[in-house]
C-alpha positions in Angstrom: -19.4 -11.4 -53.3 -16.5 -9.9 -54.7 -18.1 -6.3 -54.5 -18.8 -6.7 -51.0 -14.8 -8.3 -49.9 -13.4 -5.2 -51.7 -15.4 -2.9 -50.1 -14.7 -4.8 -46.8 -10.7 -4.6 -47.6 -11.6 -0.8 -48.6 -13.1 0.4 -45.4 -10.0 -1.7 -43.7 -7.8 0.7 -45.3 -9.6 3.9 -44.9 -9.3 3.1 -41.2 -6.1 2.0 -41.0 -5.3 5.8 -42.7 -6.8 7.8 -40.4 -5.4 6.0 -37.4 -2.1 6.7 -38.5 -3.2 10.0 -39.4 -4.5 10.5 -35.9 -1.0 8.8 -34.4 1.0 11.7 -36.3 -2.1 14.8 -35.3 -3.2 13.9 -31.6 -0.9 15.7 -28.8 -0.7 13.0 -26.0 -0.2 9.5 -25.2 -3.8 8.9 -24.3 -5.4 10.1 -27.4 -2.9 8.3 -29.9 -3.3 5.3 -28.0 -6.9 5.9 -28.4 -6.6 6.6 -32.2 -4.4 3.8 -32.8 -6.4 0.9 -30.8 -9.8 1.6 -32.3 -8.4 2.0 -35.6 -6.2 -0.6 -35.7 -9.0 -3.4 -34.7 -11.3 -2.0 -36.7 -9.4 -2.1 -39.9 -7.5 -5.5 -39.1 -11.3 -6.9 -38.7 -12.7 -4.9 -41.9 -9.8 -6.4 -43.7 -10.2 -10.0 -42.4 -13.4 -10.2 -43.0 -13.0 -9.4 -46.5 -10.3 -11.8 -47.0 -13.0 -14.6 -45.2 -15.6 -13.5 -47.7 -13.1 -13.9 -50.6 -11.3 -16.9 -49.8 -14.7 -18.9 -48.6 -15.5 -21.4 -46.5 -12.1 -23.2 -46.2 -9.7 -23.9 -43.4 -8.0 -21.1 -44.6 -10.7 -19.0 -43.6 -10.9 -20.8 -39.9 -7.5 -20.0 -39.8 -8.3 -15.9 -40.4 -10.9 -16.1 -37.8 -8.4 -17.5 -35.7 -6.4 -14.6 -35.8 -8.9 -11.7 -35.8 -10.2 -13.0 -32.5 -6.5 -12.9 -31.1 -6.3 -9.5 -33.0 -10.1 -8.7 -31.0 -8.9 -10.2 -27.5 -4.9 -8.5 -27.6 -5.7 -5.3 -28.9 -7.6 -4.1 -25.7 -5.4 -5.6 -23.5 -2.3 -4.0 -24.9 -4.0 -0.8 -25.1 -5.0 -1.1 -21.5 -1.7 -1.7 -20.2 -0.2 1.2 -21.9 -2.3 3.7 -20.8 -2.2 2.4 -17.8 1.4 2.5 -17.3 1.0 6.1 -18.5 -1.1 7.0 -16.3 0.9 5.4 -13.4 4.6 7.1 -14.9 2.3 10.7 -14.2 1.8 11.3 -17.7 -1.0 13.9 -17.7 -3.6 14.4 -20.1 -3.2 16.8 -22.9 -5.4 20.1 -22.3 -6.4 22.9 -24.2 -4.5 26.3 -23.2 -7.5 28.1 -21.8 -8.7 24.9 -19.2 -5.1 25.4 -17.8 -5.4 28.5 -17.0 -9.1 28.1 -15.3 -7.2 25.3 -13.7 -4.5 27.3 -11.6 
């Protein structure tokens, strides 16, 4: 059971790096915000869920569950409401040289 927690905690972690990696490397606010919401939840609930599998069936567990379903309910939400206010500020998405110019 061990095994499989640490390799729960480990694919937490590999996530959690290349959403920051894609935070620092993506060009606009739509594409960071995408990097960093499905990153973020999916290494917060990789690493939860190893911590559950280590800790066993306890109330500390309930407790982790607890916060991963905020974690799974918030996460959207927030990301929503950024993008949306980016979206309403005219905040245009990132495109590739050659699209502008076919564009004009």
């Amino acid at each position: 059971m061990r095994l499989i927690a640490y390799l729960f905690i480990g694919m937490g972690v590999f996530f959690a790096t290349f959403g920051n990696i894609g935070i620092l490397r993506f060009p606009d606010v739509y594409t960071r915000l995408q990097a960093s919401s499905k990153c973020g939840i999916t290494s917060i609930i990789s690493i939860f869920i190893g911590l559950m599998i280590l800790e066993g069936l306890s109330f500390v567990t309930v407790r982790i569950l607890v916060i991963t379903m905020f974690f799974f309910i918030t996460s959207p939400v927030s990301s929503h409401a950024i993008g949306r206010s980016a979206y309403e500020e005219g905040i245009l998405p990132w495109r590739k040289e050659k699209e502008k110019e076919k564009g004009e």
